[in-house]
N, C-alpha and C positions, 0 to 999 in steps of 0.2 A: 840705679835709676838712670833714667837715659832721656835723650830728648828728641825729635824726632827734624832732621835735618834738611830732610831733602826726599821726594817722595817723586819717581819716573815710571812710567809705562813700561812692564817687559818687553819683551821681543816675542811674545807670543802677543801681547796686546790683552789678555785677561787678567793679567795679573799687576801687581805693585811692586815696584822693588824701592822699600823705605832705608832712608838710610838715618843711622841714630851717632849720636852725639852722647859717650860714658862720663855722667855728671860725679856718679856717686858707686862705690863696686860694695854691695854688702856683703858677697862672697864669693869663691872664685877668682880667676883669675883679672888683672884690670887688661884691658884694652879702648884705647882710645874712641875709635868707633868700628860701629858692624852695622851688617844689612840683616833685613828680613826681606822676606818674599812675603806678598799679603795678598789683599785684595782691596777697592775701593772701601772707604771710611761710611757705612751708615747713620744718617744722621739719631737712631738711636744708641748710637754706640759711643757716643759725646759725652757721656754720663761719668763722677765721681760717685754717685748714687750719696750726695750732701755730704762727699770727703771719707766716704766707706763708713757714714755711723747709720743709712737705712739698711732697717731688719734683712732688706729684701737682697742685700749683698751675703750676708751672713749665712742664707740657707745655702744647699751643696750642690746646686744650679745657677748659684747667683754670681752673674758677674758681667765685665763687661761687652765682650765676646761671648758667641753660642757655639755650640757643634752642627754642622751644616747634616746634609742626610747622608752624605758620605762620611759622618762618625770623626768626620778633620774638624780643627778650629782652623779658622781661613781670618785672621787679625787684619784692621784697618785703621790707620792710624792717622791723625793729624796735622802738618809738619805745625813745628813752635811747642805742640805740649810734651811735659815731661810723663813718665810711664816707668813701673815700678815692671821690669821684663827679667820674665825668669826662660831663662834659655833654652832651649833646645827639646827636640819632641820626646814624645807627642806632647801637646800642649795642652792646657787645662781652662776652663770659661774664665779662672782668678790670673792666667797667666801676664796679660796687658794693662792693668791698669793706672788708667790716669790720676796721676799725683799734684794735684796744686802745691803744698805747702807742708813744711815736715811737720806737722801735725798729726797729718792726716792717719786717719785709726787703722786701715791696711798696713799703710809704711813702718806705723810704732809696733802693730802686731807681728809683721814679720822680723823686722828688728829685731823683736824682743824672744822670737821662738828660735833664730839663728845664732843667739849669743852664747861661748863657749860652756 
């Protein structure tokens, strides 16, 4: 879980380059912090979809980022919230998601499908 630090305009001017803050390593290697390359944050893309308990996350489309028509997930992020970020491509619609509170039904489900 990670959080999102600091977010600047690339050097082409399309893109985002976010940088994140490693709260929590559920697996893998730890590192303090890392960047992503994204794109601006849509404001539908705000969503915990009620802490990952709506049905509508569950199905095998559901999530908080889409696939653009070039077949990439192009992520946007928020600086200050925290995100459950599974690394490296190609990326998946489940890959970003915003994490309020360890609760939350994503964070306990992966959790619990990563455990030895």
């Amino acid at each position: 879980m990670a959080k999102v630090v600091s977010a600047s305009i690339s050097e082409n001017g399309n893109e985002v380059n976010y940088k994140f803050e490693t709260i929590k390593v559920l697996k893998g290697s730890p590192i303090e912090f890392f960047e992503i390359l994204g794109y601006p944050l849509f404001e539908e893309e705000i969503t915990s979809f009620d802490h990952h308990n709506s049905e509508e996350f569950w199905t095998n489309y559901g999530g908080r980022v889409y696939g653009w028509t070039d077949c990439e997930i192009h992520p946007g992020f928020s600086v200050g919230l925290k995100y459950l970020v599974f690394m490296g491509k190609p990326y998946h619609v489940k890959s970003f998601e915003i994490i309020y509170h360890n609760k939350d039904k994503w964070l306990l489900y992966v959790e619990e499908k990563i455990k030895p």
